[in-house]
Structure formats: C-alpha cells, structure tokens
C-alpha positions as CSV (number, residue, x, y, z in Angstrom):
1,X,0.0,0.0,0.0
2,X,1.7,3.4,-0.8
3,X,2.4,5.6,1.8
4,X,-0.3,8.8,2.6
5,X,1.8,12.0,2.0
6,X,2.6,14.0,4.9
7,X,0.5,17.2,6.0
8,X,2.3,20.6,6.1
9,X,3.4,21.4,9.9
10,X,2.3,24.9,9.4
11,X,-1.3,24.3,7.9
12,X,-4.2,24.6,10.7
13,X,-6.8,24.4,7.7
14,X,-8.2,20.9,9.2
15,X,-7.6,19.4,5.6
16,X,-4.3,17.4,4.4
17,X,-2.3,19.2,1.8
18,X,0.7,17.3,0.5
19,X,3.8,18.8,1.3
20,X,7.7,17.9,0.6
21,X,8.6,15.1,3.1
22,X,11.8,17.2,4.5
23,X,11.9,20.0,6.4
24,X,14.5,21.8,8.3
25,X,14.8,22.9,12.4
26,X,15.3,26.5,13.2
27,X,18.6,27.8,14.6
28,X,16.5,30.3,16.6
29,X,13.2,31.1,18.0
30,X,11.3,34.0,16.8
31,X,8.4,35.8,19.0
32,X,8.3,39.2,17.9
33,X,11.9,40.3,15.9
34,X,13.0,43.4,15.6
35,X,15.2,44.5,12.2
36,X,17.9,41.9,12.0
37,X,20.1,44.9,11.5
38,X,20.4,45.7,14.8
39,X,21.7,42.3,15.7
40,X,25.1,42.0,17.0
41,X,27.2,38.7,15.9
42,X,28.3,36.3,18.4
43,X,31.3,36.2,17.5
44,X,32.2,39.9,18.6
45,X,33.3,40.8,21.5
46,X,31.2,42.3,24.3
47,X,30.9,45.9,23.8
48,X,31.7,47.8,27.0
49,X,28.5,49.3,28.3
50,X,28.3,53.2,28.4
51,X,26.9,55.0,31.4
52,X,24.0,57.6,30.0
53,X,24.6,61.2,29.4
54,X,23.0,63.2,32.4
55,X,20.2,65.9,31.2
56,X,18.7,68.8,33.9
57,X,15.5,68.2,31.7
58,X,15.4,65.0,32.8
59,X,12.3,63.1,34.2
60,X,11.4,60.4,36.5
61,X,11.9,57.5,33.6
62,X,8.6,55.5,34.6
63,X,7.0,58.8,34.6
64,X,7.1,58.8,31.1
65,X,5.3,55.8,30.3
66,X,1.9,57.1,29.4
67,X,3.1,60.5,28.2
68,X,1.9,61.4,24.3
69,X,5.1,59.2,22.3
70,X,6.5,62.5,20.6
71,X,6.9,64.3,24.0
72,X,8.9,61.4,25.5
73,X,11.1,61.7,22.5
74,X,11.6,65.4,23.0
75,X,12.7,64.7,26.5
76,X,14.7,61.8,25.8
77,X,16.6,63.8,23.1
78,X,19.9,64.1,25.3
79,X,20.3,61.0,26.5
80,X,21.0,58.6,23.5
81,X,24.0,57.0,23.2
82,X,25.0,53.6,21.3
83,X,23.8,51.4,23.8
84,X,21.3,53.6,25.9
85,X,19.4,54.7,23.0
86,X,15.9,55.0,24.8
87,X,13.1,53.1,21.7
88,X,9.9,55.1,22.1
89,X,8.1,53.6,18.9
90,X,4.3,53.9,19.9
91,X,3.5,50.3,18.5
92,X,6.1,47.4,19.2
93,X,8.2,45.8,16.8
94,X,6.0,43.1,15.1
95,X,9.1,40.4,16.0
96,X,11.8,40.4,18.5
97,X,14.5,37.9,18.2
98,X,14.7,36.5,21.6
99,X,18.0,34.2,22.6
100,X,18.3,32.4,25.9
101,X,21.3,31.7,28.2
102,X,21.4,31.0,31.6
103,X,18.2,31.3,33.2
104,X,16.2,34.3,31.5
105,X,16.3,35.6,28.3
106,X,17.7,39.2,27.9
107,X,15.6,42.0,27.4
108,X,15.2,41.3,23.4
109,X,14.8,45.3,22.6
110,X,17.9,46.0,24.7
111,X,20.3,45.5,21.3
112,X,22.6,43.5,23.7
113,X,21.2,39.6,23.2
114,X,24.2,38.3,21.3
115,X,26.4,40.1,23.5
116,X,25.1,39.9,27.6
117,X,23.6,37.6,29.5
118,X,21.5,37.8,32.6
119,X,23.0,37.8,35.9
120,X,22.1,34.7,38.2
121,X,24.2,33.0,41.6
122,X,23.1,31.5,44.1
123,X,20.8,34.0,45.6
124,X,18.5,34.5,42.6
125,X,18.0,35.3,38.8
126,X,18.8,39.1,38.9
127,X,15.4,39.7,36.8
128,X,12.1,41.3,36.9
129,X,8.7,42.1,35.0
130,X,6.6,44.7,37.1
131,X,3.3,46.2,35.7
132,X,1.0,48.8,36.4
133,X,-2.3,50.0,35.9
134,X,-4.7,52.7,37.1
135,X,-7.7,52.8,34.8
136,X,-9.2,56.1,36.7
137,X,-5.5,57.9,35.5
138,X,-5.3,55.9,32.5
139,X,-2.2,54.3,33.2
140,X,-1.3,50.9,31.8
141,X,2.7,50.3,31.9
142,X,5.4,48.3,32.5
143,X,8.7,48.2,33.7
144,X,12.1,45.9,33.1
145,X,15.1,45.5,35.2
146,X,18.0,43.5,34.4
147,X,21.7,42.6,35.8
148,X,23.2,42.2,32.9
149,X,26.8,41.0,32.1
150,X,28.8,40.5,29.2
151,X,28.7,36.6,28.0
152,X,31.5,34.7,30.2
153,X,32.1,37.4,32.0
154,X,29.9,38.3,35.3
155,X,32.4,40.5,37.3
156,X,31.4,43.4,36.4
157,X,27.6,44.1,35.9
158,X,25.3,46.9,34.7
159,X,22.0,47.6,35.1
160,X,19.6,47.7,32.3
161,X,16.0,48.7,32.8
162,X,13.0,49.7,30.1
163,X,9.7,51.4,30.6
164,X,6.7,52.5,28.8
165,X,2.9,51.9,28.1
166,X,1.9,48.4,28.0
167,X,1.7,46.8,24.2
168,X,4.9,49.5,23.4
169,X,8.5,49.6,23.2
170,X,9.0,52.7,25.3
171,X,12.0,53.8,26.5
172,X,15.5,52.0,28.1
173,X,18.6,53.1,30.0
174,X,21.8,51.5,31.1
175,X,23.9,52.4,34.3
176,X,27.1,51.0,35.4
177,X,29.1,48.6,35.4
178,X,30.0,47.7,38.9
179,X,30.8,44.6,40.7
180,X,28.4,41.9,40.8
181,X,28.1,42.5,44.4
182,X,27.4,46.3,44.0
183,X,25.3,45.7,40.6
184,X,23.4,43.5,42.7
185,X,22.3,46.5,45.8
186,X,21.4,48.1,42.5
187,X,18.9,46.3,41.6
188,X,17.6,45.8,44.9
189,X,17.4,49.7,45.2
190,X,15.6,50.1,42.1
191,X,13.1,47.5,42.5
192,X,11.9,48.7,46.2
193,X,11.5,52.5,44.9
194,X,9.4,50.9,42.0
195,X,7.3,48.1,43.6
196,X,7.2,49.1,47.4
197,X,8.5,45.7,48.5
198,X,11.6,44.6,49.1
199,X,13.5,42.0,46.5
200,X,13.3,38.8,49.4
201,X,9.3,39.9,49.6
202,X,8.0,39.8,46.4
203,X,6.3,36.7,46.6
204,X,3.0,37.3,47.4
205,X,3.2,41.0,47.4
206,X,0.3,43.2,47.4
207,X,0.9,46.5,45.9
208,X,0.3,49.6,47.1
209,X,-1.2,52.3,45.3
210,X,1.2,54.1,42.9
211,X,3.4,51.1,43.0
212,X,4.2,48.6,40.3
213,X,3.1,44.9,40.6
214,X,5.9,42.3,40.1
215,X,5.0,39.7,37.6
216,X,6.4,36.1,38.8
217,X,7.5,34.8,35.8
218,X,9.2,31.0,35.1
219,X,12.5,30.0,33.3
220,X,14.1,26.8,32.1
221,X,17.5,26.0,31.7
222,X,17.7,26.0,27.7
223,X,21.2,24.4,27.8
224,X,20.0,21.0,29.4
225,X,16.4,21.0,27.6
226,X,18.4,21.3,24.2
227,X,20.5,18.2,26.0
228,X,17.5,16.1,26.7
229,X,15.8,16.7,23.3
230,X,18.2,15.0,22.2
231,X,19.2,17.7,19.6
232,X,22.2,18.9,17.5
233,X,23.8,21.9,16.6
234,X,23.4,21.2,13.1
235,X,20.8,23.7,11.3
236,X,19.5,22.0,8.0
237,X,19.1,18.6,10.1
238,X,16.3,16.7,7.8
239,X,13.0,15.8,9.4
240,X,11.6,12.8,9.0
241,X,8.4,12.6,7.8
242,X,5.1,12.0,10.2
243,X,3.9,8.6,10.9
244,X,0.5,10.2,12.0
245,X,-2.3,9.7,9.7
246,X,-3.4,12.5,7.6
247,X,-6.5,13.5,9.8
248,X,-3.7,13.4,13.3
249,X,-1.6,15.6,11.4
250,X,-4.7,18.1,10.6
251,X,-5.7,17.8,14.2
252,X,-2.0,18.4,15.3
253,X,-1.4,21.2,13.2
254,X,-4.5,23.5,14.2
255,X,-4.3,22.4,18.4
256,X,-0.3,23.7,18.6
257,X,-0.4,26.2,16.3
258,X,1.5,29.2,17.9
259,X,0.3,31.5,15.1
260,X,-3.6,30.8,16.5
261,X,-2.9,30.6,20.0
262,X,-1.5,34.5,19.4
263,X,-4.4,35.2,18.1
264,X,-6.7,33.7,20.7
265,X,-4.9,36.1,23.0
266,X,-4.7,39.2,20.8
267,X,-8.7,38.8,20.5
268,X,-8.6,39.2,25.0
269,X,-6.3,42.1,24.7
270,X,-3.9,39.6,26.5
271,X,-0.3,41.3,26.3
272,X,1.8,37.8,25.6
273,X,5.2,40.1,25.2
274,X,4.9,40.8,29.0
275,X,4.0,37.7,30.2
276,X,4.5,35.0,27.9
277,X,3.2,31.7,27.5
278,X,5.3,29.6,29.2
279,X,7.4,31.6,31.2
280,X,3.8,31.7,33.4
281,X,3.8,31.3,36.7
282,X,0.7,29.5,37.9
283,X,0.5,31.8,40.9
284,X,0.1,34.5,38.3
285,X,-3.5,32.8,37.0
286,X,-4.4,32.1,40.6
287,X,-4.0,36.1,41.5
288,X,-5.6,36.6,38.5
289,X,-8.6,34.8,39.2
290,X,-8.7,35.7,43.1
291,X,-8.6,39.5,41.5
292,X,-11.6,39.1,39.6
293,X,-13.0,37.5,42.6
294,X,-13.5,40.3,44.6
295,X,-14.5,42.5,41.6
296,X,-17.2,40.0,41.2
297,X,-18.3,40.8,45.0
298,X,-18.4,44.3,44.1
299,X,-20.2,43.5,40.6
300,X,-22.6,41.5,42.6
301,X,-23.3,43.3,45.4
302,X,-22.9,47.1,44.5
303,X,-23.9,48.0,47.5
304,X,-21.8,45.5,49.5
305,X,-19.2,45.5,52.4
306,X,-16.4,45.1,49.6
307,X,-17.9,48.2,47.4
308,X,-18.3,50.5,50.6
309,X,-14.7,50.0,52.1
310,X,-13.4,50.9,48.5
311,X,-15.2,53.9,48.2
312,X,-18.4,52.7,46.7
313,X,-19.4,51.1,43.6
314,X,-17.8,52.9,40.9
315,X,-14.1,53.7,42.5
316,X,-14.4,50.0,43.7
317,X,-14.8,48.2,40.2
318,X,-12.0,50.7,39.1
319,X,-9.5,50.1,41.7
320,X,-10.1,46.3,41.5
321,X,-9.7,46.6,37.9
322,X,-6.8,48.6,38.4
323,X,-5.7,45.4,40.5
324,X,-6.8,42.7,38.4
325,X,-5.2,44.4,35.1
326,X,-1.3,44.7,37.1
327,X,-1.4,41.0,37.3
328,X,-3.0,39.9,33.7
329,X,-1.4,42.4,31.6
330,X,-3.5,43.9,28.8
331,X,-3.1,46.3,25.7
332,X,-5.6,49.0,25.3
333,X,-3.3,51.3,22.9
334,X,-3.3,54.7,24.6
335,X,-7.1,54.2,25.1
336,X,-8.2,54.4,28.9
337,X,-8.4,50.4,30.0
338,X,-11.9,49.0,30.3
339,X,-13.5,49.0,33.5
340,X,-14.9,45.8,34.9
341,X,-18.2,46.6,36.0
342,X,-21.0,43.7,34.7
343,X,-21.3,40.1,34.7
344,X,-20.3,40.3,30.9
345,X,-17.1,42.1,30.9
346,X,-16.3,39.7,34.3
347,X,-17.1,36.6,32.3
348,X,-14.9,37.4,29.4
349,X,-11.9,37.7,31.7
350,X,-12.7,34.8,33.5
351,X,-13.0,33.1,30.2
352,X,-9.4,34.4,29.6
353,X,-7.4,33.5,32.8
354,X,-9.1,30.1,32.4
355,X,-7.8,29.9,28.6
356,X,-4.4,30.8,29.7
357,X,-3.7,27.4,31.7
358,X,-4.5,25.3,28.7
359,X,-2.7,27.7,26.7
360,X,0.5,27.8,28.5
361,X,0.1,23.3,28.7
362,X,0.0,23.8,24.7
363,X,3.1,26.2,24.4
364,X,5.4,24.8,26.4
365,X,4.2,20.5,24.9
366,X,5.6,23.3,21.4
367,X,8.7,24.3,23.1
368,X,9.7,21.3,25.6
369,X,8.6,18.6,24.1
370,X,11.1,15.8,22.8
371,X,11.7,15.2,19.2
372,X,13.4,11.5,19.8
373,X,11.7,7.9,20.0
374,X,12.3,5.9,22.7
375,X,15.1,3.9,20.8
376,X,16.6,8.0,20.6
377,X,15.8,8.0,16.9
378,X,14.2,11.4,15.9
379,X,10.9,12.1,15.5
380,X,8.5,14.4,13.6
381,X,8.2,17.9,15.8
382,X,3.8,16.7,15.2
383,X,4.7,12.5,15.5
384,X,6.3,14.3,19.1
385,X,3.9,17.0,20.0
386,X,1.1,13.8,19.6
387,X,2.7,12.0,21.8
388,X,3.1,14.1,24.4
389,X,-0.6,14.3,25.0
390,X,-0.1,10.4,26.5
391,X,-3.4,9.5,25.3
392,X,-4.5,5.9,25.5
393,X,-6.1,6.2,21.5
394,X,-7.4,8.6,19.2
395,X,-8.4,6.8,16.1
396,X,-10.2,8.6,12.6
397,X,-13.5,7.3,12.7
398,X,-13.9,6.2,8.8
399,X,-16.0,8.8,7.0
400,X,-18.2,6.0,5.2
401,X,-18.7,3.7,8.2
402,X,-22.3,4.4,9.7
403,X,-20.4,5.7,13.3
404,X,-19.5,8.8,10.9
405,X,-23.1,9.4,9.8
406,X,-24.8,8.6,12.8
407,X,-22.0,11.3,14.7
408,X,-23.0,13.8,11.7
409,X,-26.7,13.2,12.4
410,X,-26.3,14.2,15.9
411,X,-24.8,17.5,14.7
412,X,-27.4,18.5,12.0
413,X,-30.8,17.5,14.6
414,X,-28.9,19.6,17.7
415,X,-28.1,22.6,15.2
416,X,-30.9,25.3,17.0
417,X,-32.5,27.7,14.6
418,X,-30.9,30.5,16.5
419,X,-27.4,29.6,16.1
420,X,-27.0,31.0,12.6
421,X,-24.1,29.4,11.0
422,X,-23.2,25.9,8.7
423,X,-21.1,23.5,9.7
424,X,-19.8,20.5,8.4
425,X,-17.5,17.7,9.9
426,X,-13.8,17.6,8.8
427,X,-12.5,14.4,10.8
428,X,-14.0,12.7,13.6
429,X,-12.1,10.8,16.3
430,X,-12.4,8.0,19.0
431,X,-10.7,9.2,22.0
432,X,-9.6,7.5,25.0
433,X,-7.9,9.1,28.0
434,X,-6.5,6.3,30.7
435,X,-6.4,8.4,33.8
436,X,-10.4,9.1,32.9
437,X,-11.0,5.4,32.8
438,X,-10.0,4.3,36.0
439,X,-11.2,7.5,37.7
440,X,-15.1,6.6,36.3
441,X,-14.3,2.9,37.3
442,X,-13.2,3.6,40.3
443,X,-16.5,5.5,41.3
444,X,-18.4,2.5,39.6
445,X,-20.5,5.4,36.9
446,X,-20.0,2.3,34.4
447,X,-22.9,0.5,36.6
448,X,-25.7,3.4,36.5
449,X,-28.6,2.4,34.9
450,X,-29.5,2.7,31.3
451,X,-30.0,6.6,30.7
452,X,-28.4,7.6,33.5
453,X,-25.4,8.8,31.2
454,X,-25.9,10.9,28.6
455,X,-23.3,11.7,25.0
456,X,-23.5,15.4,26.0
457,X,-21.5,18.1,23.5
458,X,-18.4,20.1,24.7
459,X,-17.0,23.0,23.2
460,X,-13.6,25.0,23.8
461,X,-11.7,27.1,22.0
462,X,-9.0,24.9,19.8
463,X,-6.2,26.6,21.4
464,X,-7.7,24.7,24.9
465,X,-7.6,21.3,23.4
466,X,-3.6,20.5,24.2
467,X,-4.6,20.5,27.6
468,X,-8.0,19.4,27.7
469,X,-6.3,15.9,26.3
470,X,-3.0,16.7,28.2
471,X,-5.1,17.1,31.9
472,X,-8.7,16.3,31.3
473,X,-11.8,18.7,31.5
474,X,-11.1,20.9,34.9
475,X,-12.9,22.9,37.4
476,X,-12.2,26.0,38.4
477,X,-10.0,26.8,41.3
478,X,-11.3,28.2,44.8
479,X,-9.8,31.5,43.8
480,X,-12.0,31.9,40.8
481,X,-15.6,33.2,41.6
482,X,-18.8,31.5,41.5
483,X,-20.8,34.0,40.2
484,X,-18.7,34.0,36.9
485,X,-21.0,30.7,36.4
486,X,-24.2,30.2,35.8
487,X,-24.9,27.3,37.7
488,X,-21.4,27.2,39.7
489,X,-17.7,26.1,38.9
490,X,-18.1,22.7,36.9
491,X,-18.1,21.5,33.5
492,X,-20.7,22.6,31.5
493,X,-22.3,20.3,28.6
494,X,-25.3,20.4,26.3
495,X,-27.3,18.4,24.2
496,X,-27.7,20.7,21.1
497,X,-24.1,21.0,19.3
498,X,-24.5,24.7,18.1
499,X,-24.6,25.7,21.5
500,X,-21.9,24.1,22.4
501,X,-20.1,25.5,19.6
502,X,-20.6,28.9,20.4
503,X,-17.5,28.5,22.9
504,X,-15.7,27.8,20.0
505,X,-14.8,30.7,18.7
506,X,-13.9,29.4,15.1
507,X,-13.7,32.4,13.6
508,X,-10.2,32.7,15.3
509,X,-9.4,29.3,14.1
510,X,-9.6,29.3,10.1
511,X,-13.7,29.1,10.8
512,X,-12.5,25.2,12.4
513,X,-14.2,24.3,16.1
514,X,-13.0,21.4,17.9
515,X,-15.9,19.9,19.8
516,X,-16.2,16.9,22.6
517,X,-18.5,14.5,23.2
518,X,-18.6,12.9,26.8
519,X,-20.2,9.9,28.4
520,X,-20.9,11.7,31.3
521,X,-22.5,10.4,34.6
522,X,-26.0,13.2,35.0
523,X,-28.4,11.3,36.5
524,X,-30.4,11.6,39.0
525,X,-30.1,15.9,38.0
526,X,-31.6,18.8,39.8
527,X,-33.3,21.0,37.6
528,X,-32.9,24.4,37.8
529,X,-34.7,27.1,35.8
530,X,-32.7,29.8,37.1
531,X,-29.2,30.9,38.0
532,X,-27.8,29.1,41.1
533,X,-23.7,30.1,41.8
534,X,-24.3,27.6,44.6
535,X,-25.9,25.0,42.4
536,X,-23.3,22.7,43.2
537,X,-23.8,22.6,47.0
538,X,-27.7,21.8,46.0
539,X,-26.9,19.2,44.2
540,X,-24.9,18.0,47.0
541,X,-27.7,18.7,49.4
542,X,-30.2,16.3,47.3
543,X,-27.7,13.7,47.1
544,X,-27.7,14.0,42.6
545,X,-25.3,13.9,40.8
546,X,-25.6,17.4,38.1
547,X,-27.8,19.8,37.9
548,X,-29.9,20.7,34.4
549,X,-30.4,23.7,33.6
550,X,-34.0,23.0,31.6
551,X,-34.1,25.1,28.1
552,X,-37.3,26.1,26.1
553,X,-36.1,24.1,23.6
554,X,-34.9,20.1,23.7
555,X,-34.8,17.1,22.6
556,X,-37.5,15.0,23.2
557,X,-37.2,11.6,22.0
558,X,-34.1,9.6,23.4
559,X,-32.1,6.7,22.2
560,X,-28.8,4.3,23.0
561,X,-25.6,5.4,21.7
562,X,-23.9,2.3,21.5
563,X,-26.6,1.2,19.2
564,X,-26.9,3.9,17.0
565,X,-22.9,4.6,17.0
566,X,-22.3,1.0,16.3
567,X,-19.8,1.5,19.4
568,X,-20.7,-1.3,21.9
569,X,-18.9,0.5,25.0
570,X,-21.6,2.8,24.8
571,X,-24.4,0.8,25.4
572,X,-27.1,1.9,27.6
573,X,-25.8,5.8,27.4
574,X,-28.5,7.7,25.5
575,X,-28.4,10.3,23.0
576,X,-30.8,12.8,21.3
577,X,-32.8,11.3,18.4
578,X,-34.1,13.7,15.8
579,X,-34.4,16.9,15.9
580,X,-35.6,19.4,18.9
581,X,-38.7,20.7,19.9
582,X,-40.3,23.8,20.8
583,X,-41.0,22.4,24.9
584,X,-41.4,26.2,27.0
585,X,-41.5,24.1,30.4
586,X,-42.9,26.0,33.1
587,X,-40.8,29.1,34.5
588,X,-37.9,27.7,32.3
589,X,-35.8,30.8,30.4
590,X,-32.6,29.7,29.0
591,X,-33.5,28.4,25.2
592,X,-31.4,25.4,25.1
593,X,-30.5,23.1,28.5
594,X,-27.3,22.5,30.0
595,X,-25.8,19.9,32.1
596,X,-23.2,20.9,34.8
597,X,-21.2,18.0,36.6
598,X,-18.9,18.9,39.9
599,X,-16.5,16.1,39.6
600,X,-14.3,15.0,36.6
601,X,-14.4,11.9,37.3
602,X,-17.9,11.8,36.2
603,X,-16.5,12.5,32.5
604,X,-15.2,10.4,30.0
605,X,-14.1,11.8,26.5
606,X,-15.7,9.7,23.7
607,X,-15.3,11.5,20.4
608,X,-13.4,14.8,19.1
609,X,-15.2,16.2,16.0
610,X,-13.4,18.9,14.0
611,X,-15.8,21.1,12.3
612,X,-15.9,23.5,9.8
613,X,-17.8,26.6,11.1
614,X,-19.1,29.6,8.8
C-alpha cells in the first residue's frame, strides 16, 4: 500500500495538503523580531556598556510611560547613546528575536542579546517584570530591570531597565558597570522605589497604590532542555516525515499552532510580550482569578461591604480593575483600559485567565517537548507534540462507516434555529484518555442504569484542546468566583451542538471548532430554571449527581448510543434522536438546556469532532 503523503506542519486548515517530506529545524526562536540589522554577531566581543549622558531636563523615567510618544522623545533627546538609546516607537516591533542563556532571556529590545547575559548566583536570577495599571488615570505600563553581564564574563555588571505603556516599546537606560556584588544593591534599590516591597518579599506581594506589581514569571534551563531533546547543533538537520495519519496531522497542526494561539490572546487584549506563554507562573492565574473574585463581590453586590470600604461602587470596580489588570497584563493602545463593571465584561476575563492554563500546557508541549523515539531515533516535531498528549487512543472514525453518519446526524438534529451558522465535519475521532477510565471505574459510573449517562457536546476554543487531552476537562479553582458561572464552577455540557459551539470561537481558528463529546455520569439531576452560583452545593444537598439547567427548547425523543454509534462501549448511554422541539417548560428561560457535573471523574471523552464553522 503506498504511503499517505505527509500534512504541512504549518497548515491549521483541518484538511491534508501534500507537502515535501523534509523540512528543516530552526537555529533560533522568533516571538516578535526586531530589524535583523540591529543584531550584534556572536562572534564579537562584548561591547563595554556606556553609562547615559545626564540631562537637567530629565524626568522620572517611569513617569514617562503614558506620556503622548512624541513628547517622551523630546525629552529623551539628550540621553541617547549607542547602547542607551531610549526606543519610544508607539507600536512594538512586530518580532523580537529572543535568545536564551542562563536562566532568562535578555531584554530582546535592549540591542545586547548576542552580546550579555542575565546575571544569576546563588541567591537569585537578577530579573524582573513589574506592571501597572490605574484605569481612573489611565495608566497601563510596565517596567524591566535586568543585571546584565557581558557573556562569560559576570564580574562586572550593569543595570539595564525599560519602561513604557503596555503593548509598546518605550524607553531604556543603562547604568554602570560595577561589581556583581554592588550591581546586585542596584537592583535591589531600584526594585523597592518601584514596587514598594523589598526584592526577598516579592512573593505574594500586594501593591500599594502608585506602585508597580511584580509579575512572577518562570525560566528553564535552555542548555540541558536542548541536552534532553536530544538535539544537535546542526541547522539544516532533515525531518523525517510524520507517521501520524493525515487526519492526526490536521488535528496536530491546528491544536499547537502558535500563530492561532497568538491570536486567541490578541482577541482578550492579553499582552503575551509581557508575560509570555510559558514563562507563566501558575500563581500569576491564581491572582488573577482571586482578583476578579473580589471584583465580582463588588459587581454582585454594589452596595456591599467590599464596594463601601473601596469607596463605593464605581471607585471600587475601578481600583479592583486597576488590580486585576497589574497582574494579567493587557493592551488598550493609549485608550483608557476598560473598566470591569458587569457580569459580561467579568465573564470574558474569567474566560481568559481560564484559557491561559491550557494555553500555557500547549506552548510549552511546542517548546519542551522531545523530538526522539524511545530507541533516541528522531521524531517528527507533530509525530512528538502527539505523543506528548499520553493518550491511551485517538483513532479517525472512517468517513463511510455508519459511526461517521450517525455522529453527523447528531450535529445536523442539535443545530438550533438561533445559532445561525453551517457547519460541516472535517475528521471525527475516537478518544480514549487512561487516567479518565479508571477514575469513572473507580467511582463504579460504568454500573448506573441505562439513561443515566448521557453523550453530552463540549465546546472549547482549539487553542484549549492540548490541555484538555493533556489534563482532562477541569474545574475552576477556589480563587475563581462563582458568580462567573451560571450554575457554579463545573463543567458545563449540552445536548444541542450549536450551543456548544458557540464556545468555540472558530472564527479565530480558520472558521474550524474542535468539539467533545462525553459519556458523562448526569443522572439523577436537579433541575434548575434559574441561575444558582451555589448549584453545586444543592446538588450535594439532594444527594444528585448534576444539575440541568431546563431550556425552552430540547430534545424530546431519546435513544442508545452504543446502538446507534455501532460503538458497543456505549451501550445503555443515551443520546438525542431527531431533531428538537419547541418544549417552554414551566418558569424555564434559557432556550437550550445545560448539564453541569462537579466532579471530573464523572467525565469520560468519547469523540473529538473537527468542524468546519461559517
């Protein structure tokens, strides 16, 4: 049988194009480069580091930061030199080469990344990312500091640091050198007059007003992960070609596709140049979330405890904003940030600091995972990024079997005449994750009684999906709030797909949604026809195991998924037959229902559908 061509590593389009079998590996990473120009060679020596002209005119630097861009430059104007020339573009370079040594990656506008490195001993890595925000002044910036030292050479250091308005350039300066041990009271110094906090304090630190927030961010060693990838120095290595079939390599392609997970985060206003994918600190989504959960108080309860001690409603959702905008960094342009203020704008940030943990699982399974077989023979960069996921299976479900039609069937009758938009299937999947299997063994959910589990529809957005299969379907943590969920922190399924696919958010994806269906444990629910953020301790309280949110419109006729899948694991889990129906239960007001569990081990993933959405 001939062999089925390989599908391009860079095509997300969900459909196989053939593509040469050979590729080649990058010498270097690119995230955002700046004119290669302004590169310095290895090879030359380290140029001595000038200390910056002094200027009477002179302002506080971070004072600058949300000043008009043409004014900064004005002020600025005597204090170039070669290597203190302060950058006050007003839009950020489009790409900045970034190269790693040692334990962080040098400031990649500073014009010294082929020639310093970042200071680190014992004590720490001599490196920080501090933000700011004050929506009621408009302020939304950032500041850098750095030890940095020429490479191989960490006697003498200097101190680099760069402010400006968040999703800019802005402006740097250089001082020093001095002695590593001087260098390093330096940096101390300047960190307390910006944050408030002493250096050894920093963990946990709450800022006070006026102050900059410190942004923990996390670094790898990229000397012993190049070691245990097992790669070589050699640039134009040859790739060998994917042993994943076609419809794997589609899937591959669009779930770690850095060009799409950029633009996931672009469409949240998330500022990825500050606080990259993985170099995030899961402390940093935690704050996050425990920010937004006392702006949700306040949102809530406007007239609260929470709103009063903050000065009422208004100053309240703005210095919470304020709060909850220093530790997610955001671009607004020179725009005044958006205040948090409704259960709308709350929700969308929610939706965002949840997206950032899968996100950061996919980037770094991108950056860390290894491209050798277990024999240490290479691998395809999407043979290894597959693997990685440690699924049990994921096999194509065969496009003229009656599985394939019965799965498109259940997509066409659970389409809702509000959801206005076509779809069609690309590639369907069985999936199997191991550490669900024994989990829902384990609580004996594979003994309920026939229609007791339901094939209920997932959707996420396909930037999610690395560590949906990486880690399973999650709740949110305690820090995140409740009332950022309709019916309480679970996981949320329904049984019409367009509804599900509204969490999609295709459009961002080449018009492709990735969407779940899960055997999942519902019954007996508690119907709800109303919000409930505590509709998890109900549910508790009446000893069921979910809680139904009951829709206007469902399904009413009912039949066994094993038969009608041809699947015979499935047996005795139902599924919709036929199309909806117009039902208007009593006091119900959602349109379509939903199904929230409170435990993921009442989950198992079943199939993966990828779906063409316009």
């Amino acid at each position: 049988m001939p062999r089925k061509k390989a599908v391009s590593s860079t095509d997300a389009a969900g459909v196989p194009i053939p593509v040469s079998s050979r590729s080649t590996r990058a010498a270097t990473r690119q995230i955002n480069t700046a004119p290669a120009s302004t590169a310095k060679p290895v090879s030359q020596p380290a140029k001595p580091v000038s200390k910056p002209k002094s200027s009477k005119k002179r302002v506080r630097d971070d004072d600058e930061a949300d000043v008009v861009p043409s004014k900064i430059a004005k002020l600025n104007k005597d204090d170039d030199t070669s290597d203190n020339k302060a950058d006050n573009d007003s839009e950020a370079k489009k790409m900045v080469t970034v190269v790693k040594r040692g334990a962080a990656p040098v400031d990649p506008t500073s014009g010294l990344i082929f020639t310093h490195q970042v200071y680190s001993n014992a004590e720490s890595v001599w490196d920080a990312m501090l933000n700011q925000t004050e929506v009621g002044s408009n302020k939304n910036k950032f500041y850098v500091i750095q030890l940095l030292h020429p490479i191989g050479n960490d006697a003498q250091c200097s101190l680099y640091t760069r402010w400006g308005r968040v999703g800019e350039n802005g402006a740097s300066q250089i001082k020093g050198p001095w002695p590593s041990a001087s260098a390093i009271g330096e940096f101390k110094k300047q960190f307390r007059s910006k944050s408030g906090v002493a250096w050894p304090q920093r963990f946990g630190m709450v800022a006070a007003k006026g102050k900059y927030t410190w942004l923990e961010r996390v670094f790898e060693d990229e000397d012993k992960k190049a070691e245990s990838s097992g790669s070589n120095s050699k640039e134009d290595e040859p790739v060998p070609e994917s042993k994943l079939l076609p419809e794997l390599q589609a899937f591959c392609n669009l779930i770690f596709s850095s060009k799409l997970i950029d633009a996931h985060l672009s469409s949240m206003n998330y500022d990825a140049n500050k606080l990259p994918l993985g170099k995030l600190a899961k402390s940093t989504i935690l704050n996050g979330f425990a920010a937004l959960k006392k702006l949700a108080e306040v949102v809530e309860y406007p007239d609260g405890d929470m709103a009063k001690s903050l000065g009422g409603f208004q100053t309240a959702c703005e210095t919470l904003t304020s709060e909850y905008y220093s530790i997610i960094p955001h671009v607004f342009g020179r725009t005044r940030p958006t205040v948090i203020r409704d259960q709308d704008l709350l929700k969308r940030e929610l939706n965002l600091v949840d997206a950032l943990g899968d996100m950061e699982i996919a980037h770094k399974l991108i950056n860390s995972t290894i491209n050798v077989d277990d024999d240490g023979k290479p691998l395809n960069p999407l043979d290894a990024h597959f693997r990685s996921l440690g699924l049990n299976s994921m096999d194509p479900v065969a496009r003229d079997s009656s599985e394939f039609n019965a799965l498109t069937r259940y997509i066409s009758d659970t389409h809702g005449q509000t959801h206005h938009f076509r779809s069609a299937v690309l590639h369907a999947f069985r999936v199997e994750r191991g550490a669900e299997t024994s989990a829902w063994l384990a609580k004996g959910y594979d003994k309920l009684p026939a229609g007791d589990r339901m094939l209920l529809w997932h959707g996420s957005r396909t930037t999610n999906f690395a560590g949906i299969l990486k880690q399973g379907l999650r709740i949110a943590p305690p820090e995140a709030p409740v009332t950022g969920y309709m019916f309480g922190k679970g996981v949320y399924f329904a049984d019409m797909m367009s509804k599900s696919a509204g969490y999609c958010y295709a459009s961002l994806s080449n018009k492709i949604g990735v969407l779940l269906l899960c055997e999942v444990a519902v019954k007996p629910f508690l119907e709800m026809n109303n919000a409930n953020y505590n509709a998890d301790e109900d549910c508790k309280k009446s000893e069921t195991l979910a809680t139904k949110g009951v829709g206007m419109v469902q399904p009413t006729n009912w039949q066994d998924a094993g038969m009608a899948l041809d699947h015979k694991e499935l047996e005795g889990v139902y599924m919709p037959k036929g199309e909806a129906s117009q039902v208007n239960p009593p006091g119900a007001f959602l349109m379509y229902n939903e199904y929230i569990v409170y435990d993921p081990s009442q989950i198992r993933l079943r199939y993966l559908l990828m779906v063409k959405m316009d």
